[in-house]
N, C-alpha and C positions, 0 to 999 in steps of 0.2 A: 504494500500500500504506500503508495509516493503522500510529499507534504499536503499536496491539496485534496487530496481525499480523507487524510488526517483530518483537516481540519472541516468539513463538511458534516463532521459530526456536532460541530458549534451549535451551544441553544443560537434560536434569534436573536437578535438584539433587542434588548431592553431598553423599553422609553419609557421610562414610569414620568407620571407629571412633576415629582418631585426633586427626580435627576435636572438640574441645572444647568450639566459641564456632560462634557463628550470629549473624546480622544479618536483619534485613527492611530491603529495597530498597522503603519503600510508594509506588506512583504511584497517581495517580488523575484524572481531569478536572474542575475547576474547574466553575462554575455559568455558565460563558462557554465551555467546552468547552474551555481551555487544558490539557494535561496539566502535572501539576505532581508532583514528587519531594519526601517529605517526612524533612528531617535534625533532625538534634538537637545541639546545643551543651553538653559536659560543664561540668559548672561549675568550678571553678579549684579547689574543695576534692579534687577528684577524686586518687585515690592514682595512677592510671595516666591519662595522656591529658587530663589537663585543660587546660577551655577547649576540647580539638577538636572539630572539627565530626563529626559521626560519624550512621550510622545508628546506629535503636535497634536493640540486639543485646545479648548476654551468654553466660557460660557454661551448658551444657547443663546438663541433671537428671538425676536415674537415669530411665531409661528413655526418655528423650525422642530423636527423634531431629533434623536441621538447622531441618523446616520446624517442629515442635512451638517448641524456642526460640526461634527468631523471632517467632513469635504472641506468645509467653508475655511475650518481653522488650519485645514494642512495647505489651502490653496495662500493663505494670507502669513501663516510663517514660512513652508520652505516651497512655494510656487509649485506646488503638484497640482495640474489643471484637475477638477473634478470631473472632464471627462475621463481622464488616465486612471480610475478608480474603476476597476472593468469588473468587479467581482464581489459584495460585501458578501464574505463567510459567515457571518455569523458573530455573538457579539460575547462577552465573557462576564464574569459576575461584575457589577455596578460596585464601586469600593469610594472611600473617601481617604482625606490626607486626613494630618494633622487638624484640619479643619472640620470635624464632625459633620456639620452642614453640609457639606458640598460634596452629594453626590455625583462620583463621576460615571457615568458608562461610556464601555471599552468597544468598541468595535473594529473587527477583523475583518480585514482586507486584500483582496490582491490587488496588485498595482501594475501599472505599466510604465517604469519607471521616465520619466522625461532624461533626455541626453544631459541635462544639468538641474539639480535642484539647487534654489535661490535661497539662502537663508535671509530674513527679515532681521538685519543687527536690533531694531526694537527689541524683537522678540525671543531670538533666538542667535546666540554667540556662534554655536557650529552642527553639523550636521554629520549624527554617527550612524555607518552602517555594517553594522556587524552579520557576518556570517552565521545564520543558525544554529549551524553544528558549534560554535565556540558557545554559547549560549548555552546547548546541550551537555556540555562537557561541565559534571555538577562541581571536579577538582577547583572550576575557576569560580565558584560560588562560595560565601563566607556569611555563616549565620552569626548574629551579634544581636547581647541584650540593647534597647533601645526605648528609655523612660518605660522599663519592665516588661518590655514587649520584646518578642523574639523575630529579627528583623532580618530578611536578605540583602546581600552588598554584591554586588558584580561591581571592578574596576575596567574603565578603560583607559586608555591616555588622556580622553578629552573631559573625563569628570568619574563620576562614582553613580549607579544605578542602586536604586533604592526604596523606601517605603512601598508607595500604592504603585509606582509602575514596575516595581521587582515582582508582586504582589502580582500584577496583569503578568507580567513576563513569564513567571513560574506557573500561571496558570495556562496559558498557553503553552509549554513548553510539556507540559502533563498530555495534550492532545496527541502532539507529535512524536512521544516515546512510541 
């Protein structure tokens, strides 16, 4: 069973009226046929979360619902057109930060990668795309207490992965075993 049938086991995506915020999970295969997951590194001016690694994601709009913000927020931090979104898989459990309030839902994507994606320095310092399989490989994961909570850490060069989107990553990462 290859990645995309793995994942075609995804519940829907969750739009509850109370989720707020949305994220895009973009994958897509490499020109080597590697699948790869594409993050984003907030910049340190950021008022919430800076520096972390994060999917592109944001708060919802009038009338939008989980998969529309995702599109919108991937298209407005790293220029992935919303037609290059050829596939939503299916979406992951709805989680929050630090911020009790703010639930986020996760939604899974294939992607059709554009020849360059555009980081928005507002928004976003740099743009990471890690190969699955490194992702896979659980030696490169480090559990640590975190205000009593038991937390995942993936490092990469360009910052540290962490809380709710370690949290999406590990759960997605469960499909694809």
């Amino acid at each position: 069973m290859d990645l995309w049938d793995r994942l075609k086991r995804l519940s829907p995506v969750a739009s509850p009226p109370e989720a707020r915020y949305a994220v895009l999970i973009p994958l897509y295969e490499d020109a080597f046929g590697t699948p790869r997951i594409v993050f984003t590194r907030r910049p340190e001016h950021m008022r919430t979360h800076p520096g972390d690694v994060v999917f592109p994601g944001g708060g919802r709009e009038e009338g939008e619902d989980a998969v529309a913000t995702a599109k919108r927020e991937a298209w407005e931090e790293v220029r992935l057109p919303p037609g290059n979104v050829i596939e939503i898989l299916g979406g992951l459990t709805p989680v929050t930060t630090r911020d009790r309030t703010r639930l986020i839902v996760p939604v899974v994507a294939r992607i059709d990668r554009p020849d360059e994606l555009i980081a928005d320095p507002a928004e976003v310092h740099s743009i990471i795309e890690p190969p699955i399989d490194h992702l896979l490989d659980d030696s490169r994961w480090v559990s640590q207490k975190w205000h009593g909570h038991d937390l995942w850490f993936y490092e990469f060069e360009e910052g540290t992965l962490w809380g709710a989107t370690a949290f999406m990553v590990r759960e997605l990462l469960e499909y694809l075993r």
